[in-house]
C-alpha positions in Angstrom: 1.2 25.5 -56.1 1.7 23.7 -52.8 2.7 25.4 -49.9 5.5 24.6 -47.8 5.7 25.3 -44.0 8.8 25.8 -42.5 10.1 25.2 -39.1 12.5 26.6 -36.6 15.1 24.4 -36.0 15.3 23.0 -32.8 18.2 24.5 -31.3 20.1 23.5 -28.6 18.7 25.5 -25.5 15.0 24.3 -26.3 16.0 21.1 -26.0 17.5 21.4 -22.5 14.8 23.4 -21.6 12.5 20.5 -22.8 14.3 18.1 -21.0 14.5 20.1 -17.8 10.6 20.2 -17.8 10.3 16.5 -18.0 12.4 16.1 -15.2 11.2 18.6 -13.5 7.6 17.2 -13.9 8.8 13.5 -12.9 10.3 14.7 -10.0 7.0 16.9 -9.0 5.4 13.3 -10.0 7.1 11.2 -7.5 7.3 13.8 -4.3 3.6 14.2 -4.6 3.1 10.5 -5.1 5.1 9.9 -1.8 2.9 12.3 0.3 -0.4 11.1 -1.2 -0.3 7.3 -1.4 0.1 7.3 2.3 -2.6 9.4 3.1 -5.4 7.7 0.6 -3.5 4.0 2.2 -4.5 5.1 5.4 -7.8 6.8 4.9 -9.9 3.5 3.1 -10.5 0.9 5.6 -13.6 -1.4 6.3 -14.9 -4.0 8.6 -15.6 -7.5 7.6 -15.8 -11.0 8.8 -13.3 -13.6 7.8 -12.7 -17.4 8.1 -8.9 -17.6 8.4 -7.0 -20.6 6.2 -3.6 -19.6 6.9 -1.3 -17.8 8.2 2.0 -17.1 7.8 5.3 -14.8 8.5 6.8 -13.3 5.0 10.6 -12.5 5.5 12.0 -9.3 3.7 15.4 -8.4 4.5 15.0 -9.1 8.2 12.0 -7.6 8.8 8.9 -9.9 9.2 5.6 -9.1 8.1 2.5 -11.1 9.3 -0.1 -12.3 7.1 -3.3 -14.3 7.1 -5.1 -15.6 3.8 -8.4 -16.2 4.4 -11.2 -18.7 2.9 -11.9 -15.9 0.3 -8.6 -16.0 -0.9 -7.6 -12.3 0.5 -4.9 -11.8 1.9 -4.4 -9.1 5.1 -1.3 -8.1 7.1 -1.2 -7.1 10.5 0.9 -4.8 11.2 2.0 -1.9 13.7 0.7 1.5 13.0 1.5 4.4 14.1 -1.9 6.2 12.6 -4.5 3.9 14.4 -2.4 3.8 17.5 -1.8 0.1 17.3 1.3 -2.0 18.8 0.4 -5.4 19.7 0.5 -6.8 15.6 2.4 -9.9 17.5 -0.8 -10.7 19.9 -3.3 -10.3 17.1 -1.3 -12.3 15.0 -0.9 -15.2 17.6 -4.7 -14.4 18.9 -6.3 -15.7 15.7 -6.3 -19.3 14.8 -6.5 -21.2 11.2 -10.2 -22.2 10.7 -11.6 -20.3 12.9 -14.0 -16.7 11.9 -13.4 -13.0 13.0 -14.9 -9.8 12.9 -12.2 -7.4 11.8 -11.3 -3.4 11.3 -8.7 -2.9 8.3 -7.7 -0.1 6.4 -5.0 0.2 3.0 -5.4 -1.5 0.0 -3.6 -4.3 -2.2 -0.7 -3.0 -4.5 1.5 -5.9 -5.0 4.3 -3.5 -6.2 4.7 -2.4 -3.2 3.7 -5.4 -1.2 1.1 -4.0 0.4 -1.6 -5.2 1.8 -5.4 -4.7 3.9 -4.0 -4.4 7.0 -5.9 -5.4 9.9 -6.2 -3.0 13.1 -8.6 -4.8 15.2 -9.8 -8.5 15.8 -13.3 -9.2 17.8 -12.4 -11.9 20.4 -8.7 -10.6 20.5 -9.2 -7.5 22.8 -5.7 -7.6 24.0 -4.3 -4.9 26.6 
């Protein structure tokens, strides 16, 4: 004799109920993901010494974003921020020159989803006012 187990049928309620979860959970998901990323962006940072190769502006829907690749083929923003209390990403930008080195402060990450990139805070021989 084999046994047979038999099953509720699903009805319709647990399935909306099911389906409100997920949603519910996604949702949960992405509000946490918004608050986190930033914070965890801004918190890992370093200092290093770079040899810049290029530099360039990247165009995004009007807003421009500057960014220098350097000889170790990374590539850093610099950018205004609000958390290290830095405005002047236009001077440090035209401060450093292509094949020249610089000791700099950075914080953030790369996630080329989000174009995102180490951005640098601070330049040694750029002290700018």
């Amino acid at each position: 004799e084999s046994m047979q187990l038999e099953h509720a049928p699903v009805t319709e309620g647990k399935k909306g109920q099911v389906g409100f979860a997920l949603w519910a959970i996604l949702v949960i998901l992405v509000i946490v993901s918004a608050i986190v990323y930033p914070i965890i962006y801004v918190t890992i940072g370093g200092k290093e010494t770079i040899t810049i190769k290029e530099k360039f502006i990247k165009y995004n829907n009007g807003d421009a974003k500057y960014l220098v690749f350097t000889t170790d083929n990374e590539v850093y923003s610099i950018e205004d921020s609000l958390t290290r209390w830095q405005y002047r990403s236009s001077n440090l930008y035209g401060c450093m020159e292509v094949n020249h080195s610089y000791n700099i402060k950075w914080y953030g990450f790369r996630f080329g989803f989000l174009s995102d990139y180490k951005n640098i805070y601070y330049v040694g021989g750029c002290e700018i006012k």
